[in-house]
C-alpha positions, 0 to 999 in steps of 0.5 A: 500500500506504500509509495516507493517504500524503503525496507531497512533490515538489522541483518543483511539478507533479511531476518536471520539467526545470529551465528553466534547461537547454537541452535538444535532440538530434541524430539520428545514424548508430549508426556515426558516433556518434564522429565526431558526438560530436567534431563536437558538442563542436568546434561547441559548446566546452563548457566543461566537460562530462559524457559519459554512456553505458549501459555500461563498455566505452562509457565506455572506449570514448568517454574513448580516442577523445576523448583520440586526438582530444587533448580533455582526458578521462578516464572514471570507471566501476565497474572503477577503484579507488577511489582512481583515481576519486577523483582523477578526481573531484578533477580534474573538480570543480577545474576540471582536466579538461574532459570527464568520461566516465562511467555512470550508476553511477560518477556518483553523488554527482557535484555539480560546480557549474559544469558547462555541457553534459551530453552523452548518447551513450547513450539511459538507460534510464528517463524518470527517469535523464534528469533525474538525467543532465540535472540535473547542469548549469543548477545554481544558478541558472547556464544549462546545456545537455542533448544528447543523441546519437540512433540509430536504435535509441534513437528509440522509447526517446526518445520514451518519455522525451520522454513520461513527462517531460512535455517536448518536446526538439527536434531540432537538425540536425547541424552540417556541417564548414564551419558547424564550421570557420566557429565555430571561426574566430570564437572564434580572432578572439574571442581574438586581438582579446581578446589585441590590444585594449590594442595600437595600431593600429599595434602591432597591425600590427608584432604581425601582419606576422611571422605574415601569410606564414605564413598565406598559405603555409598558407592554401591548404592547409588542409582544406577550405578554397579555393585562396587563392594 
């Protein structure tokens, strides 16, 4: 309808992803979406991260099962106050809480500048709404990471926006509870060879004894793990 219009673009080439995120999903059960959200997050320890869902009654939803599981969480949704999501918002942005919860409405205006995952549980409705999700992370110059958790029902939609965007967002299989248990153990010995490293040798041997029975009575018991008595 406009005369002789100018189109003005902040991405050459029309409205793309910016490489500096990484961008892939998980194919899950519509049922077990929970349980993989809490798996993807153990597998993946994001530093920080948003969470966004399609609707309130999910972002309550996801924000309890989170912090049942004792993940630092809260959510931030169109029924709260304003005040109460302003120092939702306060918590997030400095560094306080881990994990924001939130619809794409809450979400707007959000700008947290050192946020590394964003997580989608819910596909968004529009090839548009992807990039505003996605684009919260890789800020800066600074790397980030995209998920997104794909049901059954959201393929069609996904594939849709995999299309309108001009990009291609590979499939991850779902990480199994060993490959979980076996990241996890590597950041614990992360941390305590972080911890020792100003330790001698033999400091790090006086440091280890107390703990060592302690490990040998908890190691046969522990989920999942061989008998090693």
């Amino acid at each position: 309808f406009l005369v002789d219009p100018e189109f003005i673009s902040l991405t050459e080439g029309g409205v793309r992803s910016p490489e500096e995120i990484e961008h892939y999903h998980y194919i899950v059960g519509a049922q077990e979406k929970d349980a993989m959200l809490l798996r993807v997050i153990e597998y993946e320890d994001p530093d920080s991260a948003i969470i966004f869902c399609n609707t309130r009654d999910d972002t309550r939803y996801v924000s309890g099962y989170l912090k049942r599981h004792g993940l630092d969480a809260d959510m931030i949704q169109g029924d709260m106050s304003q005040a109460a999501r302003e120092q939702v918002m306060k918590r997030i942005k400095s560094g306080d809480l881990r994990f924001l919860v939130a619809t794409d409405v809450a979400a707007r205006g959000i700008d947290i500048s050192n946020l590394s995952h964003v997580i989608g549980y819910t596909t968004p409705d529009s090839a548009e709404r992807y990039l505003h999700r996605t684009g919260r992370t890789g800020r800066a110059g600074k790397t980030g990471t995209a998920i997104s958790l794909i049901s059954g029902l959201d393929i069609g939609n996904f594939r849709f926006i995999q299309n309108a965007n001009r990009m291609t967002i590979p499939e991850r299989p779902m990480p199994t509870e060993a490959e979980v248990r076996e990241r996890v153990a590597q950041r614990y010995e992360v941390q305590i060879e972080h911890a020792e490293r100003h330790l001698t040798a033999h400091d790090r041997q006086q440091a280890a004894r107390p703990m060592l029975p302690v490990v040998d009575h908890l190691g046969p018991s522990a989920p999942g793990r061989p008998d090693l008595a």
